[in-house]
One Martini backbone bead per residue (centre of mass of N, CA, C, O) as a GRO file, in nm:
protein
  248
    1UNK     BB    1   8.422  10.255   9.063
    2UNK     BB    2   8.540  10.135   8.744
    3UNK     BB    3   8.409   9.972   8.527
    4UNK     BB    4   8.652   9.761   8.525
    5UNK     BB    5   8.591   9.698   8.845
    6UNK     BB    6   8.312   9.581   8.782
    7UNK     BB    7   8.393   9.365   8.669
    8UNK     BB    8   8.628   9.203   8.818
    9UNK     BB    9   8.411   9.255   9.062
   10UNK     BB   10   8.202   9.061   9.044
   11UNK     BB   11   7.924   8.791   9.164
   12UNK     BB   12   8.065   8.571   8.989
   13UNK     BB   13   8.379   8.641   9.137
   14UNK     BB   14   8.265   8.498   9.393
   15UNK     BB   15   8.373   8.263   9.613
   16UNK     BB   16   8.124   8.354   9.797
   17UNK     BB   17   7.848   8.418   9.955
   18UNK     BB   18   7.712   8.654  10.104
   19UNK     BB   19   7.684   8.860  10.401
   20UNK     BB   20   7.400   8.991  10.559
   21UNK     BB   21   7.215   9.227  10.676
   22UNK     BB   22   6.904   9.324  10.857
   23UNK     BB   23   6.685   9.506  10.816
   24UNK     BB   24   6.641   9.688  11.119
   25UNK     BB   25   6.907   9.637  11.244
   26UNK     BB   26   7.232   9.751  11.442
   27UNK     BB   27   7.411   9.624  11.224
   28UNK     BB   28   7.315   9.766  10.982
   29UNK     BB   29   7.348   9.979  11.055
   30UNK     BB   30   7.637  10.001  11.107
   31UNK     BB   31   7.702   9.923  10.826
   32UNK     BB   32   7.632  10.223  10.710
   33UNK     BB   33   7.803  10.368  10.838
   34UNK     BB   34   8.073  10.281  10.769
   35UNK     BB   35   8.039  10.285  10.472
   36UNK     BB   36   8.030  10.575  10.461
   37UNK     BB   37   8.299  10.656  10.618
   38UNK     BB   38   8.437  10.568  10.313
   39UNK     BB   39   8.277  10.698  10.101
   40UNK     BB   40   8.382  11.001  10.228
   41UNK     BB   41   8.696  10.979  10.273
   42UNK     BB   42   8.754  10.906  10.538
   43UNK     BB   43   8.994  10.839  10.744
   44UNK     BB   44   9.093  10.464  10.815
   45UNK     BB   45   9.176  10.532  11.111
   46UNK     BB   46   8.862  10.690  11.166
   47UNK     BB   47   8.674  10.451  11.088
   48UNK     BB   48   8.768  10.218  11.303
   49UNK     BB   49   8.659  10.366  11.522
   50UNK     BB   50   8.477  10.320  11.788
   51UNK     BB   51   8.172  10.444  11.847
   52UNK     BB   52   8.031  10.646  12.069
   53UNK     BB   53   7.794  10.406  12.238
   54UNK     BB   54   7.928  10.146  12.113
   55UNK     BB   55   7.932   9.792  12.061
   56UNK     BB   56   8.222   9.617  12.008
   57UNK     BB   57   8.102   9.320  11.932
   58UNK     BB   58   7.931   9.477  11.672
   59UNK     BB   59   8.167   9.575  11.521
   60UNK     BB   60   8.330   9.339  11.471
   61UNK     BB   61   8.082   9.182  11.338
   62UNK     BB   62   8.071   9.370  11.087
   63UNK     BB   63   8.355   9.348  10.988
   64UNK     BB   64   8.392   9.052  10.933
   65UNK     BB   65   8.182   8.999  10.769
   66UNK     BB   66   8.296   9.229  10.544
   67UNK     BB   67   8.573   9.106  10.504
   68UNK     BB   68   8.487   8.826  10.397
   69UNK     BB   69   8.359   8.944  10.173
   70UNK     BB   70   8.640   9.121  10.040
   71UNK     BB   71   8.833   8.826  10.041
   72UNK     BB   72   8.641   8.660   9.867
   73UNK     BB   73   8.631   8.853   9.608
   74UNK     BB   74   8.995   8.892   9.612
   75UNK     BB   75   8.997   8.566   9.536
   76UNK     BB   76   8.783   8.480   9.292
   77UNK     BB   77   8.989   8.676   9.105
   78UNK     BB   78   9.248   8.444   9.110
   79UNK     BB   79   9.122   8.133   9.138
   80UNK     BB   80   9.240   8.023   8.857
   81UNK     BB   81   9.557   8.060   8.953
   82UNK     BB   82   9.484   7.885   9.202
   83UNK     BB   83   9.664   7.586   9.173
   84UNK     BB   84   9.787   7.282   9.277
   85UNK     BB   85  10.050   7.362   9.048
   86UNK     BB   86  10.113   7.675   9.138
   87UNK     BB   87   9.991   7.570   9.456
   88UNK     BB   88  10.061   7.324   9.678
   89UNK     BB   89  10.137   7.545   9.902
   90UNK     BB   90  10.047   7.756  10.169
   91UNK     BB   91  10.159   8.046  10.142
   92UNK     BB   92  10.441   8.306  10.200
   93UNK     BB   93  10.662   8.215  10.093
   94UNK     BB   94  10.954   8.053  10.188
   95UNK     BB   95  10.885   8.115  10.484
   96UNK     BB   96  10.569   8.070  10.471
   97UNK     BB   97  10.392   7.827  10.621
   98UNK     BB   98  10.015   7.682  10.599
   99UNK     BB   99   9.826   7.465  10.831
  100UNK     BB  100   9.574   7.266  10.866
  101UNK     BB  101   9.309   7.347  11.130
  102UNK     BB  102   8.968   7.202  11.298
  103UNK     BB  103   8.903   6.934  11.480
  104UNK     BB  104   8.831   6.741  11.284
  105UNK     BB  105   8.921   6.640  11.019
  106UNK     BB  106   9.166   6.850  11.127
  107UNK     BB  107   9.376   6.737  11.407
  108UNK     BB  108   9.633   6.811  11.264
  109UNK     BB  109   9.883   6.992  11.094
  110UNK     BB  110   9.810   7.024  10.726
  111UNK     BB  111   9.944   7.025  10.407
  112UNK     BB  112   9.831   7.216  10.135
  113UNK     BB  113   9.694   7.329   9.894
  114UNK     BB  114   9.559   7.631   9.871
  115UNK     BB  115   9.290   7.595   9.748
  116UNK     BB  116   9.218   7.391   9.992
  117UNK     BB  117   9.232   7.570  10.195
  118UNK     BB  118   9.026   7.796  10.108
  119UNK     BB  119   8.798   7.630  10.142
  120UNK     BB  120   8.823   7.579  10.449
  121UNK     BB  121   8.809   7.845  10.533
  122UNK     BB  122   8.526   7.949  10.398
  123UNK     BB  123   8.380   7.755  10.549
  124UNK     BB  124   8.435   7.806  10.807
  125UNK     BB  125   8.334   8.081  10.848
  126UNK     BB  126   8.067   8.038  10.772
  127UNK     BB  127   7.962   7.882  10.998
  128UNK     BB  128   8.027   8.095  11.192
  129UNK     BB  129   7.863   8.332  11.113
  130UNK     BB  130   7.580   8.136  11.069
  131UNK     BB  131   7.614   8.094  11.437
  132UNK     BB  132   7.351   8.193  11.645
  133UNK     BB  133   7.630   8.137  11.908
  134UNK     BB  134   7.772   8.379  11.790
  135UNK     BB  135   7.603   8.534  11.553
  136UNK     BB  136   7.401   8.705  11.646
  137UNK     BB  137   7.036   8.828  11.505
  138UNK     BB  138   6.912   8.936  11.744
  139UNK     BB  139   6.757   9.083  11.981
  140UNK     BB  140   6.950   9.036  12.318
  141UNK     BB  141   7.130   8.856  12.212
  142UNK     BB  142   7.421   8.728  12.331
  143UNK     BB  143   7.688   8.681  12.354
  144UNK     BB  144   7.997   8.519  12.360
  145UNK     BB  145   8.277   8.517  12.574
  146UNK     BB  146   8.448   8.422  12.333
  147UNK     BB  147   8.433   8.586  12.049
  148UNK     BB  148   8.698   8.733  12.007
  149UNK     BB  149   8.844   8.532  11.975
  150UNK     BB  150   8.735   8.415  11.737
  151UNK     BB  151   8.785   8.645  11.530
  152UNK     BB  152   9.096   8.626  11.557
  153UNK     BB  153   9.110   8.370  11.403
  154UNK     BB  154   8.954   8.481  11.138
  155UNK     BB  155   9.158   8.730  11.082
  156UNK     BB  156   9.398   8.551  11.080
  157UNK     BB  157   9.332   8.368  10.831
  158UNK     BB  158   9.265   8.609  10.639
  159UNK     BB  159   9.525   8.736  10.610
  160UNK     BB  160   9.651   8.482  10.455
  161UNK     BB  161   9.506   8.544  10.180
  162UNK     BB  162   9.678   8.847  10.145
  163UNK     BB  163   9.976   8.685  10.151
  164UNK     BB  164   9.880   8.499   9.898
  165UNK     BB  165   9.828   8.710   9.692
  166UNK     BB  166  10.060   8.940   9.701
  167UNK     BB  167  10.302   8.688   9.656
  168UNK     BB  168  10.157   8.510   9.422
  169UNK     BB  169   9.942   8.729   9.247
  170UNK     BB  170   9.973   9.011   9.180
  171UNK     BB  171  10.028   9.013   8.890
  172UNK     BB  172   9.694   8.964   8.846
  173UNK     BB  173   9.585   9.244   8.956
  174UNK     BB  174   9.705   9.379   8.801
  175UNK     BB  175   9.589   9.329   8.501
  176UNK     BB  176   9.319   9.429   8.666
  177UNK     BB  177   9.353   9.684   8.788
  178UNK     BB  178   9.334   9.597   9.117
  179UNK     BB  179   9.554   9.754   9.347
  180UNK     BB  180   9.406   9.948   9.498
  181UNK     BB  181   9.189   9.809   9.608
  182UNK     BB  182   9.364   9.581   9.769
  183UNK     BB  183   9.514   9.817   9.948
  184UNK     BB  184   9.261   9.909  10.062
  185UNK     BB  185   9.158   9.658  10.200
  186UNK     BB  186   9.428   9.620  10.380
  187UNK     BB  187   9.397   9.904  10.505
  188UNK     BB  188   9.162   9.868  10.666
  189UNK     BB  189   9.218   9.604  10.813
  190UNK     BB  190   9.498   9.688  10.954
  191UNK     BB  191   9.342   9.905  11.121
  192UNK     BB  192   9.143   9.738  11.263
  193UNK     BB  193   9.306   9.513  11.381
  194UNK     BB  194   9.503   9.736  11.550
  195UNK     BB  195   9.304   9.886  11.715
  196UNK     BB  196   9.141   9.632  11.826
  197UNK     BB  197   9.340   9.392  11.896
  198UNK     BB  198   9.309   9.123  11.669
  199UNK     BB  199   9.610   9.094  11.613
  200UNK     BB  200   9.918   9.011  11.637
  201UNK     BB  201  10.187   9.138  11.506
  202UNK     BB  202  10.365   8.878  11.451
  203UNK     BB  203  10.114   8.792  11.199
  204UNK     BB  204  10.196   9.064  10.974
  205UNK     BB  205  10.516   8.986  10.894
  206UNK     BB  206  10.473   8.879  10.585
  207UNK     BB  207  10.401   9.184  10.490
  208UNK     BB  208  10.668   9.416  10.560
  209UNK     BB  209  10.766   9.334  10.193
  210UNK     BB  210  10.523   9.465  10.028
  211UNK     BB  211  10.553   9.734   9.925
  212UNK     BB  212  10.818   9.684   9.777
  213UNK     BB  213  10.732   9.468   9.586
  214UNK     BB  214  10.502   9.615   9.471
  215UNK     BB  215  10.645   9.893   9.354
  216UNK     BB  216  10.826   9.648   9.196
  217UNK     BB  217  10.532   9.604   8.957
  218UNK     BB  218  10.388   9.891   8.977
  219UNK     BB  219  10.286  10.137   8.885
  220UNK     BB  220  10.229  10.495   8.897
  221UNK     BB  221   9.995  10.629   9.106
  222UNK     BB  222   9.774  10.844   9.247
  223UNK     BB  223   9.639  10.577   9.414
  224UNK     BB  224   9.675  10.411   9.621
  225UNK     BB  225   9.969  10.286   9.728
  226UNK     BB  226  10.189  10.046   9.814
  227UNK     BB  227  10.382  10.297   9.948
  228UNK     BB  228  10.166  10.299  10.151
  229UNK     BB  229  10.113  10.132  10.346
  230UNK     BB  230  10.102   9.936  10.634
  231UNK     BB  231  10.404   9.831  10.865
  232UNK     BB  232  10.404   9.614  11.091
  233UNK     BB  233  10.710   9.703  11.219
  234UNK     BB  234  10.517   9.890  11.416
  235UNK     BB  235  10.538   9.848  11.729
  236UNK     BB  236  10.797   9.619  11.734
  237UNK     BB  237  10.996   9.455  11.884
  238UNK     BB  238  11.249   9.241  11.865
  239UNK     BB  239  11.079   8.977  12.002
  240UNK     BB  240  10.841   9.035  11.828
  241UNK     BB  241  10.950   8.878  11.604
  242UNK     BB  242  10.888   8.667  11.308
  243UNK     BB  243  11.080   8.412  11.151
  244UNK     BB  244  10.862   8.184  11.085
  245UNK     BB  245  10.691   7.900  10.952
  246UNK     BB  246  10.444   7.715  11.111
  247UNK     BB  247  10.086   7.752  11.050
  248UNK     BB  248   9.723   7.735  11.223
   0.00000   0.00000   0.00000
């Protein structure tokens, strides 16, 4: 990452503070594992394939940690442009808006302004994360069984995030140059919750008309760019488009 991405991206503009693995524990090494082979530049639809005699829940567990970190990091950076004045709805475009629900205190889908949904997002993932009958941090303590489900709630509700951000923030991102790191990201997530089916494909479908978006506002760069992203509307059927409208 370059001076200038180091800046953007410092510890300060972290929207929440990081979730970490115990070293010695098997998720950590999962995790040195996973970055070795980002950082080796190895392609990143072979980076996030299981790897041949680890535990499927283990490897989820440490990528959504890792993504939680990664999109609470790239929201922190615009999160000062994005105001209940410039942002009222939590959206993705005129087409699609996002309204919260948690069976607490909101207990049926809410409209709210985008910052205040982030908050609430952000809450809520770090509950999950944090809650040791959820993502177990001992050896031999078992998942629960309904874990992947909680999971693509998590990834589902993150992807919102890459959304709002694409849709409503890029110019700041372009401003920061930190748009390859952000494509990057965004193509980590995608081609990760893809391989292992954890966001059904039709909740994708806001960013289909990311590329060509992107790469009319960004210049031309050598680094990922744009017009490289993966395509949500790639093996989904004709009924299988989401058409927009109100999601929780």
């Amino acid at each position: 990452m370059s001076i200038a991405l180091k800046q953007v991206f410092n510890k300060d503009k972290t929207f929440r503070p990081k979730r970490k693995f115990e070293p010695g524990t098997q998720r950590f090494e999962l995790h040195k594992r996973a970055q070795a082979s980002l950082n080796s530049g190895v392609d990143l639809k072979a980076a996030v394939q299981l790897p041949s005699g680890e535990d499927q829940n283990d490897w989820v567990a440490v990528h959504v940690v890792d993504f939680f970190n990664r999109i609470n990091l790239i929201y922190g950076t615009i999160c000062e442009f994005c105001t209940e004045q410039t942002c009222p709805v939590m959206s993705g475009g005129p087409k699609y808006e996002y309204r919260w629900q948690d069976d607490l205190k909101y207990k049926k889908p809410t409209a709210l302004p985008a910052p205040q949904y982030m908050n609430l997002l952000m809450d809520w993932i770090e509950v999950q994360i944090n809650n040791e009958d959820i993502f177990p941090t001992c050896v031999g303590v078992p998942f629960p069984k309904n874990f992947l489900q909680i999971c693509k709630k998590i990834l589902c509700r993150l992807f919102r995030v890459f959304v709002h951000v694409y849709i409503h923030h890029f110019d700041r991102v372009i401003v920061m140059g930190a748009e390859a790191h952000v494509n990057t990201c965004y193509k980590h997530f995608y081609y990760f919750v893809t391989e292992m089916n954890l966001i059904d494909r039709k909740e994708l479908e806001p960013l289909v008309s990311v590329p060509r978006h992107c790469h009319e506002a960004a210049p031309r760069s050598s680094a990922i760019g744009p017009s490289t992203l993966p395509d949500p509307r790639k093996g989904l059927t004709r009924g299988g488009l989401l058409a927009g409208g109100l999601q929780h």
